[in-house]
N, C-alpha and C positions, 0 to 999 in steps of 0.2 A: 734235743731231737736231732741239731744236724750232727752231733758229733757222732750217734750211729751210724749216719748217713755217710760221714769220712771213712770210718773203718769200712763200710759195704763198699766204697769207690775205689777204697785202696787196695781191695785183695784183690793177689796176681798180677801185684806189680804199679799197675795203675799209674803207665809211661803218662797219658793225657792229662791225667789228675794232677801234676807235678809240672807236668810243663803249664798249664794252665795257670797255676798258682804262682807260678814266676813268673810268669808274663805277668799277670794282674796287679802284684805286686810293685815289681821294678819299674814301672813306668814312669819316666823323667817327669814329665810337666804336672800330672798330681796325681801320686803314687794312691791306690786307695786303700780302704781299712782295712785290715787281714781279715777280720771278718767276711767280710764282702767277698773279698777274692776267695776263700777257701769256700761257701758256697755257691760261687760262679764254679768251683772246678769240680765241685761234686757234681753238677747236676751237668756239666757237660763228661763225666767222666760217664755215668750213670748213660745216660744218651746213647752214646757209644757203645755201652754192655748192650744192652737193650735192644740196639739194633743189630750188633751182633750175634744175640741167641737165634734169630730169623734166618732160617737158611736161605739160598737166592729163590729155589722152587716153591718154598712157604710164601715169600713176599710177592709173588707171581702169582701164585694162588688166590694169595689175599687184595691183587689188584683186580683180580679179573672179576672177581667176586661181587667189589665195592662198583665195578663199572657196569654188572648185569643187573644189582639192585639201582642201580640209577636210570636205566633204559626202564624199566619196569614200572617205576614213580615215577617217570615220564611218561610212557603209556597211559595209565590209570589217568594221569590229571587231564592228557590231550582227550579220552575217553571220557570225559567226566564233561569236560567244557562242551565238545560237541551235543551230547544227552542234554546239557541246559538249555541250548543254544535253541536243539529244534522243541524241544517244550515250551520255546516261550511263545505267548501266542504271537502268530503273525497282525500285526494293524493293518487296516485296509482304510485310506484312506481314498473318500467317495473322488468320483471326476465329473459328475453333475449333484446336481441339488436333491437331496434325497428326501425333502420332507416337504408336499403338497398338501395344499389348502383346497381340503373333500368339498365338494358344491352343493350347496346345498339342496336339499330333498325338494320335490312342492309338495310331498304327501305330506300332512301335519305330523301325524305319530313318528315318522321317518327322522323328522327336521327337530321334533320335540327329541328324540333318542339322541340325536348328533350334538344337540346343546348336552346333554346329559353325558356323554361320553366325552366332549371337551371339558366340561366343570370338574369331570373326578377326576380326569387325566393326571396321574402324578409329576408327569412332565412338563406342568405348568404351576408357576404356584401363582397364581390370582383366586378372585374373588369377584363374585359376577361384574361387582360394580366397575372394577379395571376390564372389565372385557370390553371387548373395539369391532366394529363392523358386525356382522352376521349374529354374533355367540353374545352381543349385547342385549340381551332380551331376558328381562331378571324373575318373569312371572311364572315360567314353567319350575321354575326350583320353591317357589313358594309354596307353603299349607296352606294356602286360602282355602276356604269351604266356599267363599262366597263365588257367583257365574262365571267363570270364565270368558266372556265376553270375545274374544279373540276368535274364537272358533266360527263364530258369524260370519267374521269376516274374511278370515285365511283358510275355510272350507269353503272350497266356488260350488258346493252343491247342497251344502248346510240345507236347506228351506225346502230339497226335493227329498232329503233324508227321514224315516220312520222316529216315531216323536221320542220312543226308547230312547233310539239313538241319539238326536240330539238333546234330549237330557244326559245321557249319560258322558256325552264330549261335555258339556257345562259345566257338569261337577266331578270328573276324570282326576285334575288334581289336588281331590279333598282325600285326603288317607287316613285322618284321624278324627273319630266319631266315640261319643261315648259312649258306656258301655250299661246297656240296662238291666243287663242281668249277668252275675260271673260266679262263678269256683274257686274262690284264691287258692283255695287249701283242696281240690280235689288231687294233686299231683304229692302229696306232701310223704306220702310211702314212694317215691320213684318208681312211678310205670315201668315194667319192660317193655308194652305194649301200649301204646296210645290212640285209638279208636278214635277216628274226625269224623263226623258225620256233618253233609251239607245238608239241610232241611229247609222246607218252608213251614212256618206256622200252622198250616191247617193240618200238617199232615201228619196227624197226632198220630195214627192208626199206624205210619211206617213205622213213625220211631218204638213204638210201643212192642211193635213185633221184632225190633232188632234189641231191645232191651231184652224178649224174655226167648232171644235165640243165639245168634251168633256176637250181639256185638253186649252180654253178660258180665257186668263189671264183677270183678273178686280174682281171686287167685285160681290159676289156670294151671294145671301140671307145674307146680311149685312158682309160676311168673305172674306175676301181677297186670293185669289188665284194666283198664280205666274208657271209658268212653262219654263221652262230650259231642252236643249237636250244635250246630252253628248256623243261628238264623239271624235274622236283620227285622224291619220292620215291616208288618204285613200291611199295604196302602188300598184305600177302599177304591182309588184309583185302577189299582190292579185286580179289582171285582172281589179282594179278600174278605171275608166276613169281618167282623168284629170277634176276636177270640180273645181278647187279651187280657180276662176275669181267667178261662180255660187254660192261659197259658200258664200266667201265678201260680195258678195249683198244682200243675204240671211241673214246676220249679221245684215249689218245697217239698211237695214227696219223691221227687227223685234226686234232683241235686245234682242236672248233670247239663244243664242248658246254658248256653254262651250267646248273649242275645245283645246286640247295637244297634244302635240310632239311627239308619241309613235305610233305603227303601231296597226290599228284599224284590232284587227280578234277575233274568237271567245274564243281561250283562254286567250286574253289578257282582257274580260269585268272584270275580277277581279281586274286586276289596274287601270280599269275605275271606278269601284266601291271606290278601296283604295284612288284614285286622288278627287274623289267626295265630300268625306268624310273631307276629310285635308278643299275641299274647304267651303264646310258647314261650319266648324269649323269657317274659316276666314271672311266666306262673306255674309253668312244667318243662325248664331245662333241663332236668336229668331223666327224662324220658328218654329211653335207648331207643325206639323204635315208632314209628309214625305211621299209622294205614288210614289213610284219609279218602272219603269216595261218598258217593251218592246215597240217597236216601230209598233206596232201590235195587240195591245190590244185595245179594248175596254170598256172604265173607267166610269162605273155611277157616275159621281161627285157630283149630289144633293143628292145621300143616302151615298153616304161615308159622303159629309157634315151634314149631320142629324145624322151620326153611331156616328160622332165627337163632335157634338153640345151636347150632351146626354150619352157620357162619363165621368163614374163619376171620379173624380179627383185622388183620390187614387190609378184609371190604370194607370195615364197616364205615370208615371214614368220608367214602364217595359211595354209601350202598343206594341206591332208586333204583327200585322194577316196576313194570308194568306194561300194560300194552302198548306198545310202541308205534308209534306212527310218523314215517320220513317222508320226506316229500313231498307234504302237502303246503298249500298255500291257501289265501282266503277267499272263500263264494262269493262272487261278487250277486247275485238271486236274490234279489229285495225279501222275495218270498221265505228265503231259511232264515233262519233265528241264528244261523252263524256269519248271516251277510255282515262284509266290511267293503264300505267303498273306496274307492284307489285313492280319491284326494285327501285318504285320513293312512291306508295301507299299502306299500307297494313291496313286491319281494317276497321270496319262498319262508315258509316257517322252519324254523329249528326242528331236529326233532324232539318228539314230546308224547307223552304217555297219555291217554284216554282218561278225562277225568270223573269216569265212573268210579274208577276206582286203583290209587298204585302205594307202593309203600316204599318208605326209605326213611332213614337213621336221623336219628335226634341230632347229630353232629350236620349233617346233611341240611334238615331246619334251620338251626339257627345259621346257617351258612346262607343259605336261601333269605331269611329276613335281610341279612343287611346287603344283599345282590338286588333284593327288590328297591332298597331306595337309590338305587340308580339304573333301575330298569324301569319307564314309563310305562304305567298302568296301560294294558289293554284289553278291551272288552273278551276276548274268549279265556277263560281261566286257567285252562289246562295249556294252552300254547302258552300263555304268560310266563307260567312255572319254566315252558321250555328255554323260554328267552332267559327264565333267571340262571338256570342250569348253564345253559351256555355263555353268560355272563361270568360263571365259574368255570368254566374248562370243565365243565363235564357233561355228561351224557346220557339219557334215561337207556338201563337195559329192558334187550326184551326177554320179556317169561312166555310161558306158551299157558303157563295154567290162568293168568288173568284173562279175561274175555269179557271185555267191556264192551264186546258189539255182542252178546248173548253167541250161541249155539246152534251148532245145526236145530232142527225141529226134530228130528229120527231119536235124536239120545235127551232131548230137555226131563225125560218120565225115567231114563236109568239111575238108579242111586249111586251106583259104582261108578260113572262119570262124578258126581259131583265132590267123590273123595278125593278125587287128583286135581280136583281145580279150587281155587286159590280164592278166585273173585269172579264173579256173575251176575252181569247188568241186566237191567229189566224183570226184574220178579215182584210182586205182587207180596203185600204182608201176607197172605194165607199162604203162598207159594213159599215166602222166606220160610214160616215155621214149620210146614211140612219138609222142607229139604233140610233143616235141622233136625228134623227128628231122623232121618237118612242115614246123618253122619255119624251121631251119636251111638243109634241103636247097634248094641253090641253083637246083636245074632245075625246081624249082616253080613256076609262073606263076600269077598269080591275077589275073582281070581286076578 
């Protein structure tokens, strides 16, 4: 190969090539190998050519060239470095103490929620038993069914409270009751629609009228519909009759009844609610859709299924409607049925949907069960929900067709009011199945 390389170096005389080789050559103290030397002289002859073909204004050209592409790979990198620089985040290191020790409440449920929000804090990893000072108090995290005995004494008005009431602070953190009557398999086609109906025992006559009107289990405009009533236990305490030969039978001919061990009144609907929820979890989780409400409502079920069919996907994750109510806080009126007294409540309510009647998504549900075991049971049911919602970073919407406070009096006898409304509290079974026949009857016209 170099001896091509000799013949390319030598043509045209190739004065360098020759002087090179003798130089290389002749040298006194250790001549080296003519090898050696005849390719030292090619590649400097070669060199030579080389830079020879380059006229001065090419090699001029070619520097200016190689120095713009080097300003430019400078720019870009100095531009590149800044870009990271301010992307990165800034640290902000505090100049006082940024984490305070909250004081605690004197209202009980208050002080009960503060222990409740310190045990699930993921910023702590203990266990009640390592807890110190205040948050050492290991009985509110407990299932005991059995009294709660505390409330005697850390309520300063316990003994002047309605006997509901303190029954119901006694046994506040019992959540799990068995279950005397259940449906394992009423969910086993996956509901689109899920029908809750809160009931008391006697009141066979509503549920009977929502069975043969609006809340009709089977297949609805190609969706599946299921409904389920949810009662507790009727106590002779609470002037109940004895029905529970009437209720049996009522079970196996319909098959749609969800009944537990606990005394059915009205501040206990929030552990009908809590008990519901557990059961969803176990027995109807692919239920898409949830419309849970009173034994007295009346439910347009083909426009809730049309409100559904036409939901775009992206709600469906946080979908809850219903009547909404902001701003309210608790009655303190021994006389309403919604009184809470301060030494158990203090502070505005969340807002929260009328729990005559509201709806939201089976994702929604199960989201909701596991917010409630770390939201402290409280007597009104439908604010409870709110407190879970907000436990979740979310928010009940409002709809204008639920109307859980009923209607003017002027439009209750219009038919064509009742096709645009959704949900309608206070009706009467006679009244439910006449306003179904309303909705249905096809030679109706409504401008």
């Amino acid at each position: 190969m170099w001896h091509y390389s000799v013949v390319k170096a030598t043509e045209g005389g190739a004065e360098v090539f020759w002087e090179e080789l003798i130089s290389c050559c002749s040298k006194k103290k250790k001549p080296n190998p003519f090898t050696f030397c005849v390719q030292r002289a090619v590649e400097r002859e070669l060199q030579i050519q080389r830079g020879a073909e380059m006229s001065p204004s090419s090699r001029k050209i070619h520097m200016i060239c190689a120095f713009l592409a080097f300003n430019v790979v400078g720019c870009v990198f100095i531009g590149l470095s800044w870009t990271l620089k301010e992307a990165r985040p800034k640290i902000c290191i505090p100049k006082t103490p940024f984490w305070r020790k909250i004081p605690l409440s004197d209202s009980f449920w208050n002080r009960e929620q503060q222990r409740f929000d310190f045990i699930h804090n993921p910023n702590f990893n203990t266990t009640p038993t390592e807890l110190s000072d205040w948050a050492n108090d290991t009985v509110p995290f407990s299932n005991s069914c059995e009294p709660d005995t505390r409330v005697q004494r850390q309520i300063s008005d316990y003994n002047l409270l309605p006997k509901l009431f303190q029954d119901f602070l006694l046994y506040s953190r019992c959540r799990s009751y068995p279950m005397l009557s259940n449906q394992p398999r009423i969910c086993e086609d996956a509901p689109f629609l899920l029908l809750v109906v809160k009931t008391l025992l006697p009141h066979f006559e509503r549920r009977q009228a929502i069975r043969e009107s609006w809340g009709k289990a089977g297949v609805i405009g190609n969706k599946t519909v299921v409904t389920v009533f949810l009662l507790g236990r009727a106590m002779r305490a609470d002037n109940h009759p004895n029905l529970k030969e009437l209720l049996t039978y009522e079970t196996e001919m319909h098959g749609d009844i969800l009944q537990w061990d606990y005394r059915d009144s009205f501040l206990n609907l929030t552990l009908k609610e809590v008990l519901f929820l557990d059961w969803f979890e176990s027995f109807c989780p692919e239920a898409q859709f949830v419309l849970k409400g009173d034994d007295d409502v009346f439910v347009n079920t083909p426009l809730i299924l049309d409100l559904l069919e036409n939901l775009p996907e992206r709600k469906v994750s946080d979908f809850f409607i219903g009547d909404v109510i902001t701003n309210a806080g608790p009655h303190r009126n021994k006389k309403l049925k919604y009184f809470v007294p301060e030494s158990y409540f203090v502070g505005p309510y969340p807002p929260y949907a009328g729990g005559g009647g509201f709806l939201y998504s089976g994702q929604v549900a199960l989201k909701l069960n596991e917010a409630s075991k770390r939201v402290v049971v409280y007597p009104i049911d439908d604010v409870y929900t709110g407190m879970c919602l907000q436990k979740l970073g979310l928010e009940p919407q409002m709809h204008s067709a639920f109307r859980t406070f009923d209607i003017p009096e002027k439009y209750k006898d219009n038919p064509c009011i009742y096709r645009t409304l959704m949900v309608v509290h206070g009706r009467t079974p006679q009244e439910v199945k006449h306003i179904w026949r309303w909705i249905v009857q096809p030679e109706l016209h409504c401008s």
